[in-house]
C-alpha positions, 0 to 999 in steps of 0.5 A: 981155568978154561970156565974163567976164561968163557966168564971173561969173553962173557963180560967182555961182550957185554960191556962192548954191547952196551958202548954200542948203544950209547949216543955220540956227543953232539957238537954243544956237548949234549948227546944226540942233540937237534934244535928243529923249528917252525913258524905255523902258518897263519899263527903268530907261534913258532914251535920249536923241537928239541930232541935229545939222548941224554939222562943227564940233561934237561930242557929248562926253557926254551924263547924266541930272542929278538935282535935287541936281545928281548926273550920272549920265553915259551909258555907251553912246554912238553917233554916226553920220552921216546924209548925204542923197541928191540925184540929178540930174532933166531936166524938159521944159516947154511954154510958148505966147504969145498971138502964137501962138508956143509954145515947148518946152524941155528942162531938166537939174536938178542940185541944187549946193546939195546938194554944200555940205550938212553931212551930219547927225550923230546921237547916240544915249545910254542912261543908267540911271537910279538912282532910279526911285523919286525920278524918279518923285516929281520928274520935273520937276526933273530934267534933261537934259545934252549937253555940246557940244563946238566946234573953235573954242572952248570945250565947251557945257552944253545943258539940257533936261528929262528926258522922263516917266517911263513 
């Protein structure tokens, strides 16, 4: 009975292990979510960056939309994913109680959540923009677009505002 009971402690820290590592959801549904933009100095391109930790999205297209709603897609576009190294640790502590008693224990980390963790994917987009003249006039009304694709449903539009011109 007692080895039952260790085998279940042994599953129950597992499975809490691996919920530690996983990735909140962010405020459009895609966990680990981040749209970062910029327009390059002394270029007609802003390059936009999305990064995101989830195995069941995908970065289908990334545009620059113009206030009269004119997208102008990216036509260079380049998704790498980013996995995080752990490596396993020992610590030593000491610990004394006022019985006089001290006592010292060696210990081996190992970090189980670090084996469920989604590796981070990062889009990275160049796209022209061709107006500068009005992008400068109306900065502010033009927008971002990341069309988000999901394994289990259909493709989200995320919006976010152009970043200003330089």
């Amino acid at each position: 009975m007692r080895v039952w009971r260790i085998i279940a402690l042994g599953i129950l820290a597992t499975t809490l292990a691996g919920c530690a590592g996983m990735a909140p959801v962010g405020r459009d549904g895609v966990p680990g979510l981040a749209v970062v933009s910029r327009t390059l100095a002394g270029s007609d391109y802003v390059e936009i960056e999305v990064v995101h930790r989830s195995l069941n999205h995908r970065v289908e297209q990334v545009a620059l939309v113009a206030p009269d709603g004119a997208r102008f897609p990216s036509r260079d576009m380049r998704t790498e994913s980013v996995r995080r190294t752990y490596r396993p640790g020992t610590s030593i502590g000491i610990s004394g109680g006022s019985g006089g008693h001290l006592g010292v224990g060696v210990g081996f980390l190992f970090p189980l959540g670090a084996l469920f963790r989604n590796p981070t994917y990062r889009t990275r987009a160049l796209v022209r923009v061709p107006d500068k003249a009005s992008y400068r006039q109306q900065n502010k009304a033009w927008r971002i677009s990341v069309v988000m694709g999901y394994r289990y449903g259909k493709p989200k539009t995320i919006l976010r505002p152009a970043p200003a011109p330089r």
